[in-house]
N, C-alpha and C positions, 0 to 999 in steps of 0.2 A: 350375511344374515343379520338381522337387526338384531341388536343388544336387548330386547326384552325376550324374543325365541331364545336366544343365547343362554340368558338367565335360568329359564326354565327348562331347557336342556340340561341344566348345570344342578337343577336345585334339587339333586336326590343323591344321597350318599352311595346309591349302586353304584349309580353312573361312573361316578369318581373311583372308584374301586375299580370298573373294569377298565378304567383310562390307565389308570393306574400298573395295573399289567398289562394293557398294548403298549405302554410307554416305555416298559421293558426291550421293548423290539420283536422278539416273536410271535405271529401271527398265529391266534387261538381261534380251534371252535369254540361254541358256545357251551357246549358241555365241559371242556377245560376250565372256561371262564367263569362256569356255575360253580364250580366244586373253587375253584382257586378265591370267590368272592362270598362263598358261603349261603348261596339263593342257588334256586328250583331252577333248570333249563330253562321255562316256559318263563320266569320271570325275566332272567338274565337275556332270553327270546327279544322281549317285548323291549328295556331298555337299551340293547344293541341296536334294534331297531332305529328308534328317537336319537338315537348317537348319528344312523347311516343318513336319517333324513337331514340333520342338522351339516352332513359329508363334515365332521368330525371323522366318522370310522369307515372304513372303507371294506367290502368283502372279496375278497380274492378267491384264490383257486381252491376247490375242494369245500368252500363252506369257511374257510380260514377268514377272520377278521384282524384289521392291523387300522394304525393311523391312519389319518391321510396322507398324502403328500405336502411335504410342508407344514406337517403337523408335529411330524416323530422328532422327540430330542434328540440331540447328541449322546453317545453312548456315555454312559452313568450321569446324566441332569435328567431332573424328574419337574423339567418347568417347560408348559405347552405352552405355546406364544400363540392365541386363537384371535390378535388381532385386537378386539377389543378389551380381551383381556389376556392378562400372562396367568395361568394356573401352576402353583407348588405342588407338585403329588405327594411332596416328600413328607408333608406336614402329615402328623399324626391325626387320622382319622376319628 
């Protein structure tokens, strides 16, 4: 993915919140993801989305959303390595 899509996948603090708990490790609906990131299904809908098409996020069985492959940290690091960039999730939002 070029580094400017990148960018602009990156550049809304939802997004970051919901990496933020797939980075956890288990696989959420979007209505987990709503309530755990504090936005409306229908929104938290839309930026999963822009997450799947960037294949940042991947949808699995049942409607369940998780990393990608190759995306998910090591159990307790909260640093994505997407290549062009390394993201901290740990940092205070």
């Amino acid at each position: 993915m070029p580094l400017s899509k990148l960018c602009s996948v990156l550049g809304e603090m939802t997004r970051w919140k919901i990496l933020r708990e797939l980075a956890k490790g288990e696989p959420l609906p979007v209505k987990e993801l709503a309530g755990r990131t504090g936005r409306s299904s229908d929104v938290v809908q839309k930026h999963v989305t822009m997450l799947k098409e960037a294949k940042i996020v991947v949808q699995g069985y049942g409607r369940l959303y998780k990393l990608a492959p190759g995306i998910q940290p090591e159990p307790g690091a909260a640093v994505l390595d997407l290549g062009h960039c390394v993201i901290r999730l740990d940092l205070p939002s």
